[in-house]
Legacy VTK file of the C-alpha trace (Angstrom):
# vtk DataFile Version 3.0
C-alpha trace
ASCII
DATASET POLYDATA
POINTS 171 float
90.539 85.214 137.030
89.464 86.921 140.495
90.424 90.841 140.999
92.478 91.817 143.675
92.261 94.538 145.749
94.819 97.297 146.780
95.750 97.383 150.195
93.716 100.881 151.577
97.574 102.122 152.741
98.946 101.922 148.965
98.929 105.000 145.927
97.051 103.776 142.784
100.413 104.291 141.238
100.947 103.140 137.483
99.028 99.904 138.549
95.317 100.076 137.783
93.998 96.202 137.899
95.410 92.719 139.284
93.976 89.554 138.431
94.822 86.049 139.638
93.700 82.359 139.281
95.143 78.849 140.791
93.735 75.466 139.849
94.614 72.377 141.648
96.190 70.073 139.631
97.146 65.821 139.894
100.708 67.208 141.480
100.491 70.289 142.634
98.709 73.707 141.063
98.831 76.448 138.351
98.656 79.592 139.196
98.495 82.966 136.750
98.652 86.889 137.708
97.898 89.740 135.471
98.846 93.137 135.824
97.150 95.922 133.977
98.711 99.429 133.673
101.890 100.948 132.502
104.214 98.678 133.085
107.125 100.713 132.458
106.619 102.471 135.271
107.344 99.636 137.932
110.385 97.483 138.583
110.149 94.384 136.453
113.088 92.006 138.023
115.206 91.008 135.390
114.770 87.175 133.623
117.481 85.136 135.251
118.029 81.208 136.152
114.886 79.492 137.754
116.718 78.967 140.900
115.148 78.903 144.967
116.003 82.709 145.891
115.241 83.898 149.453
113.679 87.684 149.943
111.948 87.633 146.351
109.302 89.720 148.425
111.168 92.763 147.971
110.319 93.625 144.865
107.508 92.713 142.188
106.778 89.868 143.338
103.493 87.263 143.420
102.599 85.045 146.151
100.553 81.750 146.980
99.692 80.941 150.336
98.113 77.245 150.849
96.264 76.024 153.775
94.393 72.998 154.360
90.889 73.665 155.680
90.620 72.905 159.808
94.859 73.636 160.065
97.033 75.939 161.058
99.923 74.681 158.876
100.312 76.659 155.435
102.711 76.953 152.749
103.702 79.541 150.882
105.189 80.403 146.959
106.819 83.592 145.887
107.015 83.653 142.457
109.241 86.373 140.495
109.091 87.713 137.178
112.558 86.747 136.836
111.278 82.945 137.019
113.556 82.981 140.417
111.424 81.000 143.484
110.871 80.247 147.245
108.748 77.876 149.001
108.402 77.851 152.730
106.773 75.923 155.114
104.937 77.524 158.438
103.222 75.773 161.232
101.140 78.500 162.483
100.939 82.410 161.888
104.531 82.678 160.942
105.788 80.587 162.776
108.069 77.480 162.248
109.551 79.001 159.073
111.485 76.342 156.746
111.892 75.676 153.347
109.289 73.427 151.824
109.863 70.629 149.769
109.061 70.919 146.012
109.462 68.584 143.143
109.488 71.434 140.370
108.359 74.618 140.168
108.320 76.362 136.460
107.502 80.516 135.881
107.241 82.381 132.891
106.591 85.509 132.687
106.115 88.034 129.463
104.991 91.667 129.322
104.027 94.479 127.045
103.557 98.360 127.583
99.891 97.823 129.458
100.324 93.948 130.810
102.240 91.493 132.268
101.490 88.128 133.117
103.106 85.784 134.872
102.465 81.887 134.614
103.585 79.130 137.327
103.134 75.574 136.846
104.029 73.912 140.821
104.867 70.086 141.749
104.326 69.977 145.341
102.189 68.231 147.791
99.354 70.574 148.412
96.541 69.212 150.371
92.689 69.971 149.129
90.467 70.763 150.415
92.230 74.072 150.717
91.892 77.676 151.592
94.140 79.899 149.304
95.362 83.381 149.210
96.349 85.085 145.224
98.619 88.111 146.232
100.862 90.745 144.330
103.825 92.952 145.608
104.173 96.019 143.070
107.493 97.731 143.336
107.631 101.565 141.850
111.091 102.937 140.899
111.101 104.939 144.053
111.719 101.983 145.876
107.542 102.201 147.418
105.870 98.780 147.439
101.940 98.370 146.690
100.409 95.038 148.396
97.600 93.462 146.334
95.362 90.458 147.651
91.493 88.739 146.949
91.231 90.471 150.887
93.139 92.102 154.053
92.233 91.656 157.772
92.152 94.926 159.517
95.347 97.409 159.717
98.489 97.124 158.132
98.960 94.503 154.335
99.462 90.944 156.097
99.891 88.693 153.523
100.094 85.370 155.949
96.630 86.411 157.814
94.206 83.790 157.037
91.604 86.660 155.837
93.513 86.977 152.520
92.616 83.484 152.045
89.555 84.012 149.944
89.475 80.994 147.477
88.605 77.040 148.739
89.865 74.743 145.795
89.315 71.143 145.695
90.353 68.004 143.526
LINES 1 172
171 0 1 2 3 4 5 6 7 8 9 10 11 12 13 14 15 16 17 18 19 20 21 22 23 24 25 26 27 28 29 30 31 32 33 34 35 36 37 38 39 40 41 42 43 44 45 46 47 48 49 50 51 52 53 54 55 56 57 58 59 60 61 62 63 64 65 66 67 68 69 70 71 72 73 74 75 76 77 78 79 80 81 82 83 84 85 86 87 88 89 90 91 92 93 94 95 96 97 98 99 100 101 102 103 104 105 106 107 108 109 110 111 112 113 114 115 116 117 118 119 120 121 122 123 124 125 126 127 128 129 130 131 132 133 134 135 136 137 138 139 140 141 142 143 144 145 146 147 148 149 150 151 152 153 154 155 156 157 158 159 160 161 162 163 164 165 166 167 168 169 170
């Protein structure tokens, strides 16, 4: 598991650690986050039908952004505690926006008083070599978000800048 880091702009909050992994596998990846802290004191989204959802973003959420080394095209996985999903497509820096093809994607997520961790198993063509980016979005009950990744580029949390891309995997 790596450690991410808080973006410099976020509270601690109830929060205190976030971990992450991803391992290529034959047809796609596996991915896990880990959240350490008092759980009750963020917004957990709610378990509900593993279904493609748009805006998953805007609450706790985690993310996976893939990028074949030399290119500027990327794709990127939200994955919610609710085992809800998106997948998009981009050709550059955000642009060229479009939902990605996926085969399946399968989240589970369980959680006690100091931890949750979320699990995603992902069939989808994802080229390797790759540069890859482990992120978390942490919403508090106030509505306040805290952005978590293995790095940030200068200024404000910019989760599709290639310097949160921190991890090469291969086959």
């Amino acid at each position: 598991m790596q450690p991410l880091m808080l973006h410099q702009t976020c509270d601690l909050g109830p929060i205190k650690a976030v971990t992450a992994s991803v391992t290529a596998t034959d047809i796609g990846c596996d991915a896990e986050f880990r959240l350490d802290g008092n759980i009750g004191g963020i917004k957990v989204p709610q378990h509900a039908a593993a279904e493609r959802m748009d805006n998953l973003w805007k609450t706790t959420c985690f993310e996976i952004f893939w990028q074949p080394i030399g290119g500027t095209y990327y794709r990127e996985f939200n994955l919610s505690p609710s085992s809800r999903w998106a997948c998009y497509d981009f050709d550059a820096f955000r642009e060229g926006m479009r939902d990605a093809p996926v085969d399946a994607i399968a989240v589970s997520c369980s959680h006690s008083d100091d931890e949750l961790i979320l699990k995603a198993s992902i069939a989808s063509e994802l080229p390797a070599p790759a540069q890859v980016a482990l992120n978390a979005i942490v919403e508090h009950p106030d509505g306040g978000l805290q952005f978590w990744a293995l790095a940030f580029g200068p200024g404000k949390a910019e989760f599709h800048s290639e310097a949160c891309r921190q991890i090469i995997v291969e086959r």
